[in-house]
Residue frames as qw, qx, qy, qz and C-alpha x, y, z in Angstrom:
[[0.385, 0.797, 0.462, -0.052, -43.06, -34.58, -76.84],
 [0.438, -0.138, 0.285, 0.841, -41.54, -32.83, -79.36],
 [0.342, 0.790, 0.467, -0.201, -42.23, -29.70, -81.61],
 [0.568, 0.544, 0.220, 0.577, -41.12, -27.21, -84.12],
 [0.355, -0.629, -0.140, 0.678, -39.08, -24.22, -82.38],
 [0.130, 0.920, -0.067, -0.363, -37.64, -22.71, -85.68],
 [0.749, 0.499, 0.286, 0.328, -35.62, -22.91, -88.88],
 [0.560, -0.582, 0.236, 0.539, -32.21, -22.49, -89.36],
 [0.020, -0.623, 0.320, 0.714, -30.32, -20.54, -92.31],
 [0.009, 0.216, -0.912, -0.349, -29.93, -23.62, -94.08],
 [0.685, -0.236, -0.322, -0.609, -33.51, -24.34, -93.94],
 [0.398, 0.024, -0.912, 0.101, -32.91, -27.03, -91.23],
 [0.481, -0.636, -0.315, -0.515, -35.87, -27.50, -88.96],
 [0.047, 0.382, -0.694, 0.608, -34.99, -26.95, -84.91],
 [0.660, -0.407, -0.596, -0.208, -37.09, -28.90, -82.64],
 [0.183, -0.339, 0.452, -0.804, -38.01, -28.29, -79.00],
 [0.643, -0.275, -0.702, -0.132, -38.97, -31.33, -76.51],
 [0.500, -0.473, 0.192, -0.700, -40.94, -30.74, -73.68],
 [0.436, 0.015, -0.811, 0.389, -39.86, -33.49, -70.37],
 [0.440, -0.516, 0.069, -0.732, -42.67, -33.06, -67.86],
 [0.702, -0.193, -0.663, 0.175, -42.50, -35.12, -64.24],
 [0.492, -0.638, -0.516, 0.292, -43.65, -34.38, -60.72],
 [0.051, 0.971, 0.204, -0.112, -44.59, -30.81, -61.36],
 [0.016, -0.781, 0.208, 0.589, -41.70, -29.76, -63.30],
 [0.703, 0.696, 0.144, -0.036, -41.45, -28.87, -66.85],
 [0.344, -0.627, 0.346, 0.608, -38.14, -28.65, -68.79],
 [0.607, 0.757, 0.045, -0.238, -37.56, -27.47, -72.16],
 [0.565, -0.468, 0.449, 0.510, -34.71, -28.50, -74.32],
 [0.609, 0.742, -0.094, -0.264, -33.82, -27.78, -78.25],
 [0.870, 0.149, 0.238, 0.405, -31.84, -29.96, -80.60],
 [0.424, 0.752, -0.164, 0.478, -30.01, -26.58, -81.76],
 [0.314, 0.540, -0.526, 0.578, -27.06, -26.77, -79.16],
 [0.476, -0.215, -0.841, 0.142, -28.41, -28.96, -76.90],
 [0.174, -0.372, 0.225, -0.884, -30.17, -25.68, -75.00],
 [0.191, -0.518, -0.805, 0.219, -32.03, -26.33, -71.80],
 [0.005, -0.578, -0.355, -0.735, -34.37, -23.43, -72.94],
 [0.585, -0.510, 0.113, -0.620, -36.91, -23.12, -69.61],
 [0.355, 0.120, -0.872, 0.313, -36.69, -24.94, -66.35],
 [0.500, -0.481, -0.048, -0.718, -40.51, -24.51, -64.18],
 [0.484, -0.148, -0.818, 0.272, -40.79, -25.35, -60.56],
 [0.353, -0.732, -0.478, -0.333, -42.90, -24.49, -57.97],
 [0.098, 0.433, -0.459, 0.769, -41.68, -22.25, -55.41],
 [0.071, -0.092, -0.902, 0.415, -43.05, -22.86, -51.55],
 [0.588, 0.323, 0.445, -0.593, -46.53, -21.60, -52.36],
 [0.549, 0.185, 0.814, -0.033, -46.75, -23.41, -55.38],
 [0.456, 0.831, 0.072, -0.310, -46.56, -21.15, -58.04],
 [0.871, 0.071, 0.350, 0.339, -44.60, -22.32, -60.82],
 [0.205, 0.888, -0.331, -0.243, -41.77, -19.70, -62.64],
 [0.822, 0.517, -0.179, 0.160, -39.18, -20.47, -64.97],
 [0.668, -0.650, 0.076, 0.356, -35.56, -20.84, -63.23],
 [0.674, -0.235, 0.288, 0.638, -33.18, -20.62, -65.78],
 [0.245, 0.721, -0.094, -0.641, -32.67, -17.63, -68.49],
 [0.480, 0.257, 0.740, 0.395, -33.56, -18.20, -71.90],
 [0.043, 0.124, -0.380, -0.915, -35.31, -17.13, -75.30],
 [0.622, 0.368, 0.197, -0.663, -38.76, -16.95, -76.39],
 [0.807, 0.552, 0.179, -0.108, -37.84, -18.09, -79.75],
 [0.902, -0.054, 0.114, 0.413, -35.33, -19.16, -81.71],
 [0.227, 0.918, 0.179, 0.273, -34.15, -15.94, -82.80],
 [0.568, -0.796, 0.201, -0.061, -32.92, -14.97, -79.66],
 [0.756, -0.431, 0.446, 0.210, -30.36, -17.32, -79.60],
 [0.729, 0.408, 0.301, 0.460, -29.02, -16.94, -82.91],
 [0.019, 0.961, 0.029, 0.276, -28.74, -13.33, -82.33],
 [0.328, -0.818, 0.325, -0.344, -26.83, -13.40, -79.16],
 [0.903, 0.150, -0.398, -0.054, -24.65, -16.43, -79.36],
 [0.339, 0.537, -0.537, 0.555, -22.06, -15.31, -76.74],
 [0.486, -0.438, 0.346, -0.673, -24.05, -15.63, -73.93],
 [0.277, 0.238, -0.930, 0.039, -24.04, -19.18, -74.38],
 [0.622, -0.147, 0.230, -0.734, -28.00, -19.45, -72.48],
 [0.870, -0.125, 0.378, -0.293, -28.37, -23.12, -71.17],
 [0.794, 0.518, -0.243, -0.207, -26.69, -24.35, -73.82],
 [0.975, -0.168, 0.068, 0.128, -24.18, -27.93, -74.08],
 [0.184, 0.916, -0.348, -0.075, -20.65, -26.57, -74.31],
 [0.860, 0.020, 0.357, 0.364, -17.83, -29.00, -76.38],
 [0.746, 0.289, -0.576, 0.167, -15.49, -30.00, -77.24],
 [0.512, -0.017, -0.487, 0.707, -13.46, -28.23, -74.23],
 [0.352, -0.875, -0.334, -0.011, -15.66, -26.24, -71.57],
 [0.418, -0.820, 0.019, 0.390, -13.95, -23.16, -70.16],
 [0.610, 0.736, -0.281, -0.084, -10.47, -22.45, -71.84],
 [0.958, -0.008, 0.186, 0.218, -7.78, -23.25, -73.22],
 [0.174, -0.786, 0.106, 0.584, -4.49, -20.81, -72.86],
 [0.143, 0.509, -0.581, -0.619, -3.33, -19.62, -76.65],
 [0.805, 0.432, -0.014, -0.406, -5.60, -21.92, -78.20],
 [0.519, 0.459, -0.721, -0.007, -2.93, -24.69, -78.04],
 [0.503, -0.698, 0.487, -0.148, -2.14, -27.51, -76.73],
 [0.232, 0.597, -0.766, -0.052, 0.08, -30.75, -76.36],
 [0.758, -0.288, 0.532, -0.244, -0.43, -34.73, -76.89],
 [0.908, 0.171, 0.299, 0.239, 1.26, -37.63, -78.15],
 [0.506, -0.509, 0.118, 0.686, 3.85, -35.33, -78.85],
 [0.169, 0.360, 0.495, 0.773, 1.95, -33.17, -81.53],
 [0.133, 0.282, 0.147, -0.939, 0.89, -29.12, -80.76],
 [0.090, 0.633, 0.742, 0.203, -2.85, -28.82, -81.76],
 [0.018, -0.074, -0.111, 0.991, -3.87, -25.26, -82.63],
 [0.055, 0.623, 0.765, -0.154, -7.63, -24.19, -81.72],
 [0.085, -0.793, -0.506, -0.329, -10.08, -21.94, -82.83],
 [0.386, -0.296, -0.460, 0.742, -9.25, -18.65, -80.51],
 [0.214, -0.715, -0.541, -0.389, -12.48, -16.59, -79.65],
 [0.270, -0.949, -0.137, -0.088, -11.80, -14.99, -76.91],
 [0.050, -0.905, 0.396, 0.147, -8.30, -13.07, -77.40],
 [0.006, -0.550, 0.832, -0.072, -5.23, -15.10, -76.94],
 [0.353, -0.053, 0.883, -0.304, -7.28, -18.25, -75.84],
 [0.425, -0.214, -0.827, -0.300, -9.87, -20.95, -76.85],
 [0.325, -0.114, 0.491, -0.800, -13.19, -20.53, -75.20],
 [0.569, 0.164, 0.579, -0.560, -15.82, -23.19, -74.87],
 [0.610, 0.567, 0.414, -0.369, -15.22, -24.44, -77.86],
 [0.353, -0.087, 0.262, 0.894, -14.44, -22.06, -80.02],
 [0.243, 0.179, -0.104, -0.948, -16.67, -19.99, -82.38],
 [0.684, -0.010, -0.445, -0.578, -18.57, -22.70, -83.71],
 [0.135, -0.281, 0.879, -0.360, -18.84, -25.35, -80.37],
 [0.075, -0.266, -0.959, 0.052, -21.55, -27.57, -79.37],
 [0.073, 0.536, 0.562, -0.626, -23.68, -24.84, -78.57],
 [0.399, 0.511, -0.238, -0.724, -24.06, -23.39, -82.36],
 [0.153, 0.271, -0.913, -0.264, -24.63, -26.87, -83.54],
 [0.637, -0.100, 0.016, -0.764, -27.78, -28.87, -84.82],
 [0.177, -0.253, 0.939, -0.154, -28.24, -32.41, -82.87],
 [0.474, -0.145, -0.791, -0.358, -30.03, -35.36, -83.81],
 [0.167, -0.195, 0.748, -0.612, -32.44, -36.07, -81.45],
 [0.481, -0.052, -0.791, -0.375, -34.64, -38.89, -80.04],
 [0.610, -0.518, 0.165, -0.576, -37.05, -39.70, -77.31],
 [0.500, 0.199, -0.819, 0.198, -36.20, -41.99, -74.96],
 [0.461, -0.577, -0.674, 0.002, -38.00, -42.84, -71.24],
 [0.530, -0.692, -0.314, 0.376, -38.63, -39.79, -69.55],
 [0.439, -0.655, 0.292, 0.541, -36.63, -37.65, -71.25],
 [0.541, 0.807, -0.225, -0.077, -34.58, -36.73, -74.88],
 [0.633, -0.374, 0.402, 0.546, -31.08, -38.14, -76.20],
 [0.433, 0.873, -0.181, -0.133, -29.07, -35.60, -78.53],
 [0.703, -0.164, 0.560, 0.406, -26.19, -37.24, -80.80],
 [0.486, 0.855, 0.001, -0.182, -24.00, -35.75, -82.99],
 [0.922, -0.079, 0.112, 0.363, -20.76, -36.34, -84.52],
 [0.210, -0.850, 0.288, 0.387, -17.70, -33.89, -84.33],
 [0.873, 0.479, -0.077, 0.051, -15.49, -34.29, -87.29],
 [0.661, -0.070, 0.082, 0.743, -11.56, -34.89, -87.22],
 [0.346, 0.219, 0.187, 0.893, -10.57, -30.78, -87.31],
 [0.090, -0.781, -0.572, -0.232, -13.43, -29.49, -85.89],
 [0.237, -0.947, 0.170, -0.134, -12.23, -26.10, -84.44],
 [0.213, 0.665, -0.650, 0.302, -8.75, -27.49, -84.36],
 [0.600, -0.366, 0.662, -0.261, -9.47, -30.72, -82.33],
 [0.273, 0.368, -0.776, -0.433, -8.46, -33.90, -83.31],
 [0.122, 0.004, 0.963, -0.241, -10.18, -36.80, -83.63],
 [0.429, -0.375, -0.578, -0.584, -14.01, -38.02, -85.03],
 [0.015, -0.102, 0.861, -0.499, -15.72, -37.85, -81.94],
 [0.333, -0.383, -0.554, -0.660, -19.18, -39.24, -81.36],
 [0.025, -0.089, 0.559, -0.824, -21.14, -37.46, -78.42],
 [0.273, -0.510, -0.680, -0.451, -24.34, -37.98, -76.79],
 [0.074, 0.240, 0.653, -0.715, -26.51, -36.37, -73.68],
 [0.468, -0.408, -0.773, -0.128, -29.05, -37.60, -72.54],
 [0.271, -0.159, 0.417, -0.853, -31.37, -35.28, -70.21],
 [0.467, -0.371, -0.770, -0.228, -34.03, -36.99, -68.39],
 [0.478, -0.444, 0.234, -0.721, -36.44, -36.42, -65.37],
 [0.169, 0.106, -0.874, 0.442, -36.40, -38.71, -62.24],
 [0.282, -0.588, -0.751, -0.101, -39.45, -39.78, -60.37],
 [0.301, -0.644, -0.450, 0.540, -38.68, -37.06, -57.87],
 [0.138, 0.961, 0.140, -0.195, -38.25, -34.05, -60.90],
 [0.406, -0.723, 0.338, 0.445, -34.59, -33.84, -60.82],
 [0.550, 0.782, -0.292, 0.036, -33.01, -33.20, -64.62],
 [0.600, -0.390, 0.554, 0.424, -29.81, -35.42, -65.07],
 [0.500, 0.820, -0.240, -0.144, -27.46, -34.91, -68.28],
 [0.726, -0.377, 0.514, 0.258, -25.35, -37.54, -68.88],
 [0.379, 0.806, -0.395, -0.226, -22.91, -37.27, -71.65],
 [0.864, -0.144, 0.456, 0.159, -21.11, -40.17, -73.32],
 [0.390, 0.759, -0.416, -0.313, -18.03, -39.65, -76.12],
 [0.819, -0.264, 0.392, 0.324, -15.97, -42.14, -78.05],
 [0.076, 0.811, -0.463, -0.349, -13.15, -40.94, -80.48],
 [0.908, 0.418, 0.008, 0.000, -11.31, -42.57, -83.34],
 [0.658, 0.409, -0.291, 0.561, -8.12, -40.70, -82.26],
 [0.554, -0.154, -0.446, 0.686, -6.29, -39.42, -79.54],
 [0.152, 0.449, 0.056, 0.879, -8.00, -36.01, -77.99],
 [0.063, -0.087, -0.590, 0.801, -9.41, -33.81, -74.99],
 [0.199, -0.552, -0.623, -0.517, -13.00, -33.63, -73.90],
 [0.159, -0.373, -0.635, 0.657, -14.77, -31.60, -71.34],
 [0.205, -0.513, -0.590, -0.588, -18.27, -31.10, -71.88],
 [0.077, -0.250, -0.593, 0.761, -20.94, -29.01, -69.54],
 [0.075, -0.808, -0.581, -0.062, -24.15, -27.38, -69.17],
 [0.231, 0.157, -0.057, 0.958, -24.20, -23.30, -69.26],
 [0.256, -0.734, -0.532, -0.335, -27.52, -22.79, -67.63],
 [0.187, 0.298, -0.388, 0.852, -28.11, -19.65, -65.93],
 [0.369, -0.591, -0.662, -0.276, -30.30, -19.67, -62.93],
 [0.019, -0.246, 0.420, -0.874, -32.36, -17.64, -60.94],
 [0.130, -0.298, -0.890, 0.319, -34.62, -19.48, -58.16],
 [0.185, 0.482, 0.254, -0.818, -36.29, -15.95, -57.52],
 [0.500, 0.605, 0.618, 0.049, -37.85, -16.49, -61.69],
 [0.234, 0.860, 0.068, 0.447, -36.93, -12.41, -62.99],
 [0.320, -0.931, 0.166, 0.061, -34.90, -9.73, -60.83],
 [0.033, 0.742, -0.624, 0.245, -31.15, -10.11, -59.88],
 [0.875, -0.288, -0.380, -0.082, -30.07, -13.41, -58.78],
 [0.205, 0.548, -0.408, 0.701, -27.20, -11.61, -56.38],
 [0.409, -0.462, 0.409, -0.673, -28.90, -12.41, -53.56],
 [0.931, 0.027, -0.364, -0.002, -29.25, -16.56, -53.59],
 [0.495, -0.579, 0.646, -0.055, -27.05, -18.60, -50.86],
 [0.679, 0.539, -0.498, -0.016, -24.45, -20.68, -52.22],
 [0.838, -0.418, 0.349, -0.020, -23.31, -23.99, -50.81],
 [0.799, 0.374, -0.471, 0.014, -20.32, -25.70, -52.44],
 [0.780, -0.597, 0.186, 0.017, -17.97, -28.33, -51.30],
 [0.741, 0.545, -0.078, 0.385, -14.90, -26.99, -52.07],
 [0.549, -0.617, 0.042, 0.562, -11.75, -26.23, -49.76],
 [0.223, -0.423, 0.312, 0.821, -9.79, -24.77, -53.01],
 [0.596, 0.640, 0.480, 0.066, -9.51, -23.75, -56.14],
 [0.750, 0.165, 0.238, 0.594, -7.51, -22.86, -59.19],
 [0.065, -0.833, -0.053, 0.546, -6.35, -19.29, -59.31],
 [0.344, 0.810, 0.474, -0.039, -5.97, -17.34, -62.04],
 [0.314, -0.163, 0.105, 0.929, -4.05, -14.83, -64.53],
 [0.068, 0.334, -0.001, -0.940, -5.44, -12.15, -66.42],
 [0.330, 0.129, -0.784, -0.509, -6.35, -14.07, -69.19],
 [0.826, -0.137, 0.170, -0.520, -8.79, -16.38, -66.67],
 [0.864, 0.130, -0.485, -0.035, -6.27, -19.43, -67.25],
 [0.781, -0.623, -0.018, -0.043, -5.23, -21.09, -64.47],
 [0.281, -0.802, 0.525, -0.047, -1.61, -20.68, -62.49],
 [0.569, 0.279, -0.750, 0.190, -1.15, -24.39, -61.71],
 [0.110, -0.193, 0.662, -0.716, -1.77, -23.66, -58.02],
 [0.506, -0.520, -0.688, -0.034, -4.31, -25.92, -55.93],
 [0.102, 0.394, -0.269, 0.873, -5.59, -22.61, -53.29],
 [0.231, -0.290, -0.809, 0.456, -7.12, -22.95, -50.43],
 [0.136, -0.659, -0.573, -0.468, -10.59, -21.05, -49.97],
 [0.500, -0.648, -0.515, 0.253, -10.55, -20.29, -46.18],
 [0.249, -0.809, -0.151, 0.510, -10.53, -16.65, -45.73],
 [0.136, 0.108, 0.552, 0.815, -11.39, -16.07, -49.39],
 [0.452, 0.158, -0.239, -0.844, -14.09, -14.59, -51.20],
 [0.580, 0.203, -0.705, -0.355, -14.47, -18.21, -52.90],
 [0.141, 0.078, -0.950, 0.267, -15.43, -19.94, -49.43],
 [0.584, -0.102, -0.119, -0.796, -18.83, -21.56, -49.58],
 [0.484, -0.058, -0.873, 0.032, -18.52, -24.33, -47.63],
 [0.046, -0.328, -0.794, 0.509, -20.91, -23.06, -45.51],
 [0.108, 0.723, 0.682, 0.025, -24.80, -21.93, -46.91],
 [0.183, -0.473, -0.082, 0.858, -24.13, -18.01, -47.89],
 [0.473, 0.811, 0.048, -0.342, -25.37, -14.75, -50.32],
 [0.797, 0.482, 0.251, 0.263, -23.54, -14.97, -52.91],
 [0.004, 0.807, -0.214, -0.550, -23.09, -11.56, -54.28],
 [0.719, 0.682, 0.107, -0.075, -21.33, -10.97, -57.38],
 [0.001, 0.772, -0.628, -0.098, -17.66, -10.92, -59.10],
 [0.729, -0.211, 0.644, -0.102, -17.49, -14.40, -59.41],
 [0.832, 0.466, -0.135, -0.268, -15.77, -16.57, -62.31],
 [0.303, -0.568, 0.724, -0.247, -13.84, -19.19, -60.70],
 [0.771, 0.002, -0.582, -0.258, -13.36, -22.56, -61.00],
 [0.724, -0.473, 0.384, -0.323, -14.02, -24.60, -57.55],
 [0.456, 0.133, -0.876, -0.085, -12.04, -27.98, -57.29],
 [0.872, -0.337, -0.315, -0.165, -15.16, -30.55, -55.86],
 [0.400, -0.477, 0.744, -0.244, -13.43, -32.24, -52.25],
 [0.926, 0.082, 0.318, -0.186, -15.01, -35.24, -54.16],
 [0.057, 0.389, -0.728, -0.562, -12.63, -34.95, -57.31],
 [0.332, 0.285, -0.697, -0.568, -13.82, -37.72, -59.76],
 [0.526, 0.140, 0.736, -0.403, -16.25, -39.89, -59.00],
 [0.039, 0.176, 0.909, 0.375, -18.30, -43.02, -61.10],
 [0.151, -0.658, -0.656, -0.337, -21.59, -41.57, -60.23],
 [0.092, -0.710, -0.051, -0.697, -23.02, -37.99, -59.30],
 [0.390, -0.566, -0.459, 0.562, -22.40, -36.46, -55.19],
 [0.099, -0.932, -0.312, -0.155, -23.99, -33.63, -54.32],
 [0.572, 0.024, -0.255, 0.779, -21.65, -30.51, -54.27],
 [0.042, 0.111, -0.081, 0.990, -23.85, -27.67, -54.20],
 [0.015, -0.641, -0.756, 0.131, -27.02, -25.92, -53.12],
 [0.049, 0.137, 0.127, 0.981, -28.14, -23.02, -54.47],
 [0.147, -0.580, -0.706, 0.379, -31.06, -21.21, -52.01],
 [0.117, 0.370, 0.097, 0.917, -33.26, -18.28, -53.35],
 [0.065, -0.291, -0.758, 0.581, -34.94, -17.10, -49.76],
 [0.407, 0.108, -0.102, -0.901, -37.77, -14.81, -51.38],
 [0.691, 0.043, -0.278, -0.666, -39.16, -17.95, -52.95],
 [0.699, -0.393, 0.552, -0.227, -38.06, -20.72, -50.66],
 [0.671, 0.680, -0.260, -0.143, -36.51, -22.38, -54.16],
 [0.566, -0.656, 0.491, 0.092, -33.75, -24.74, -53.87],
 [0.849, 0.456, -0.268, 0.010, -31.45, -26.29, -56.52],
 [0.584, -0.648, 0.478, 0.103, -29.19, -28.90, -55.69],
 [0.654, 0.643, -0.314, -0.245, -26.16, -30.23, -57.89],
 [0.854, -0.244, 0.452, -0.084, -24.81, -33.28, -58.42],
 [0.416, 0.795, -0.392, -0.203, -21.88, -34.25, -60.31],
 [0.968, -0.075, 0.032, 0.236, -19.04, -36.79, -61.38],
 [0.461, 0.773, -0.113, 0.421, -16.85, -33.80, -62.34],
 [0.619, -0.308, -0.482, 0.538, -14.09, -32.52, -60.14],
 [0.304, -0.222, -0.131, 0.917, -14.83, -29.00, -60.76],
 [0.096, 0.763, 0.620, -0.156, -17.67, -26.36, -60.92],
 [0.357, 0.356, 0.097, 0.858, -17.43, -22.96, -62.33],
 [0.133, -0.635, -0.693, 0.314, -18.90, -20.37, -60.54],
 [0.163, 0.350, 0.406, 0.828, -19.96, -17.64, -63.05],
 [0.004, 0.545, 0.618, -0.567, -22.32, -14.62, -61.78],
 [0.352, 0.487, 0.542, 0.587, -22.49, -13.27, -65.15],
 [0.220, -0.717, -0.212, 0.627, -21.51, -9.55, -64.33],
 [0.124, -0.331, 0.404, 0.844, -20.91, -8.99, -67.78],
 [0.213, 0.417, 0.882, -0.043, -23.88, -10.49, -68.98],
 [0.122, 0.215, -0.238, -0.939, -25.36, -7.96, -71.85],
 [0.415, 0.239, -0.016, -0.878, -28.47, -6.81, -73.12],
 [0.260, -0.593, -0.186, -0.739, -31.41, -8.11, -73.20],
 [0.714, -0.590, -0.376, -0.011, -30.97, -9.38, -69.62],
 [0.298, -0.926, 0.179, -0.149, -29.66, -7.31, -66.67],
 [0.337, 0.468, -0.761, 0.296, -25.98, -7.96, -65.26],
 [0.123, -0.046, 0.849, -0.511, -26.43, -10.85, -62.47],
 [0.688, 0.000, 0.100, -0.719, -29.28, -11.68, -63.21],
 [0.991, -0.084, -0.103, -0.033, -28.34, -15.59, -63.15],
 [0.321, -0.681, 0.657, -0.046, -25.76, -17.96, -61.77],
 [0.788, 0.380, -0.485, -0.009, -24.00, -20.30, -64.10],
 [0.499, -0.528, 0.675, -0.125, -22.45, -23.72, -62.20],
 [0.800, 0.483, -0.266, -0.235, -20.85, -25.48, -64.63],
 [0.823, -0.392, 0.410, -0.009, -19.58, -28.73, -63.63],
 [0.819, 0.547, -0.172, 0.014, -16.57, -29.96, -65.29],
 [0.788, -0.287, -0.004, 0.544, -12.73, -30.78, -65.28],
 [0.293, -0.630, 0.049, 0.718, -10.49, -27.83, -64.80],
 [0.387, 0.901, 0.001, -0.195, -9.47, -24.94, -67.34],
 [0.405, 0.679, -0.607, 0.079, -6.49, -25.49, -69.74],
 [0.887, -0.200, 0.400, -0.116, -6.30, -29.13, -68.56],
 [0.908, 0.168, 0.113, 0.366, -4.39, -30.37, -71.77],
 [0.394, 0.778, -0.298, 0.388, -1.77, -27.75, -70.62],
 [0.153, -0.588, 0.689, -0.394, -1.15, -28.78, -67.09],
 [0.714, 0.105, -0.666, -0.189, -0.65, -32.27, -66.74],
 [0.018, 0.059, 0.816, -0.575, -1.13, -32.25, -62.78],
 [0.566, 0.117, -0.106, -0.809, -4.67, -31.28, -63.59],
 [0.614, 0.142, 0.770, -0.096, -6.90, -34.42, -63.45],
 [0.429, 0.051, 0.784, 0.446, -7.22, -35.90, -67.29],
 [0.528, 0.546, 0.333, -0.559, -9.19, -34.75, -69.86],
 [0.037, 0.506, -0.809, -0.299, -7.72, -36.98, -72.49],
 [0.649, -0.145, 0.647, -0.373, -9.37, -39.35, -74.46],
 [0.101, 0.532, -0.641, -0.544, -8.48, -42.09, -76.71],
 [0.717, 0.160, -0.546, -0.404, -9.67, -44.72, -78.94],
 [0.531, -0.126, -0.815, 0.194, -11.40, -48.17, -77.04],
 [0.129, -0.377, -0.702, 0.591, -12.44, -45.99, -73.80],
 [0.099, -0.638, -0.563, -0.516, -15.33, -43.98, -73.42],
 [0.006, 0.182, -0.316, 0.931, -16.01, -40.62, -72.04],
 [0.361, -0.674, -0.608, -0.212, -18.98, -40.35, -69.49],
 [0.109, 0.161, -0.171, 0.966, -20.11, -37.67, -67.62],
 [0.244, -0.696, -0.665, -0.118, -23.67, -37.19, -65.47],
 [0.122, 0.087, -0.503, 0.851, -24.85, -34.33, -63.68],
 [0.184, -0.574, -0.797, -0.038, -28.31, -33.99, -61.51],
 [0.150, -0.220, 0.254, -0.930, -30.06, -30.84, -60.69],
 [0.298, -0.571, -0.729, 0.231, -32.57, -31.73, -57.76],
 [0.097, -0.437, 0.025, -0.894, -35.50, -29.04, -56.92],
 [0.449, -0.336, -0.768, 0.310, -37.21, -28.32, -53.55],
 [0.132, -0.778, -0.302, -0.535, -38.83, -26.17, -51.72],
 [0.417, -0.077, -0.593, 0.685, -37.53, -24.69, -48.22]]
């Protein structure tokens, strides 16, 4: 079911389709593929919204940095100096956030208005990137596809093909908090991840593969969170043809559980301490599955490379429960 959210500059008309299956609702909007509202019942059965979002479309046009549920392309995370190297030609990118390419750039998947169509259970959004778009090459044409499972769970599968040689790595940017309003700082955090990619100033990775144990960054066993977090986990699954559960994210007030499932080899784990006005620092936790940061600069990095004849595909599953 589908409706009228709001009207862009251009007069173009946003739409907002409503996915409803074994008691949970999810909103999504064709303007940057936004998963607007996520409602599930907590263990007495009262239903709150999980993820942070707008009212209206406003909101999000206002405050575009925050990047609220929304489908982030070309290149999740970054990319160091907004360059990189393939087929032996430098590509220069868009660079939003200092020195680097973020999510994108200024004008990514997430400020962009998608076709969209019903389909069983669910919405598919499809749009086409042009050769040059922020400095990437290649026409690429992208869909995801969010649907609801018999059992509730929200899957987002993403599918690209290209006319020319270039790098994809798409994701979801929902922030969530199990608990519905407050601080989500206090949630337990499963992942299965032994390492993960450290870090310069800039947030672009070393090169190093780092071992969690007797880090900060080790959640291979059910814990609080807390806060400080913006890391990228490497999965113990790496790559995989169809989604394995890596995480579990537990908010004990409301007995709330969200589990994630992925083909990616890496998760971000974002607590969104900077996170500005009108919502509180920490007040959600972004896990954004995907393939490393500044992939088409380190070529030990698993691929993100993709060329005419193959096709990019991507799925993740958030599964809710009640504990």
């Amino acid at each position: 079911m589908s409706e009228l959210f709001g009207t862009l500059s251009d007069g173009s008309a946003v739409e907002r389709w409503t996915l409803e299956r074994a008691g949970v609702r999810v909103r999504v909007l064709s303007y940057g593929g936004i998963v607007q509202s996520v409602e599930v019942p907590d263990r007495d059965g009262r239903t709150a919204n999980v993820v942070l979002g707008f009212p209206g479309l406003e909101g999000y046009l206002a405050h575009p940095g925050l990047f609220l549920g929304a489908l982030i392309g070309r290149y999740a995370n970054r990319i160091a100096r907004g360059r990189f190297p393939l087929d032996g030609q430098t590509y220069a990118l868009e660079r939003n956030e200092g020195a680097n390419s973020l999510h994108g750039g200024a004008r990514g998947f997430d400020k962009r208005l998608w076709q969209a169509a019903p389909v069983e259970h669910g919405v598919r959004l499809f749009r086409v990137s042009p050769h040059g778009e922020e400095g990437f090459p290649g026409r690429l044409e992208v869909t995801a596809t969010y649907t609801l499972d018999a059992s509730g769970a929200l899957h987002i599968a993403y599918t690209a093909v290209t006319d020319a040689p270039t790098v994809v790595n798409l994701t979801n940017h929902a922030y969530w908090n199990l608990s519905g309003s407050g601080s989500a700082g206090g949630h337990e955090l499963r992942l299965a991840a032994s390492r993960y990619t450290p870090v310069d100033a800039g947030l672009i990775p070393t090169g190093a593969l780092a071992e969690v144990a007797g880090t900060r960054l080790d959640f291979r066993r059910l814990r609080t969170v807390g806060s400080g977090y913006d890391h990228n986990l490497v999965l113990d699954k790496g790559v995989t043809d169809t989604p394995v559960e890596v995480a579990e994210l537990h908010d004990p007030a409301s007995g709330r559980v969200l589990t994630v499932s992925t083909t990616e080899p890496g998760l971000q784990l974002y607590t969104a301490d900077h996170l500005g006005a009108p919502f509180a620092p920490g007040a959600g936790i972004a896990l954004e599955t995907q393939h490393f940061p500044d992939s088409p600069n380190r070529p030990e990095f698993p691929s993100t490379e993709l060329r005419p004849g193959e096709v990019f595909r991507s799925e993740t599953v958030y599964g809710f429960s009640v504990r």
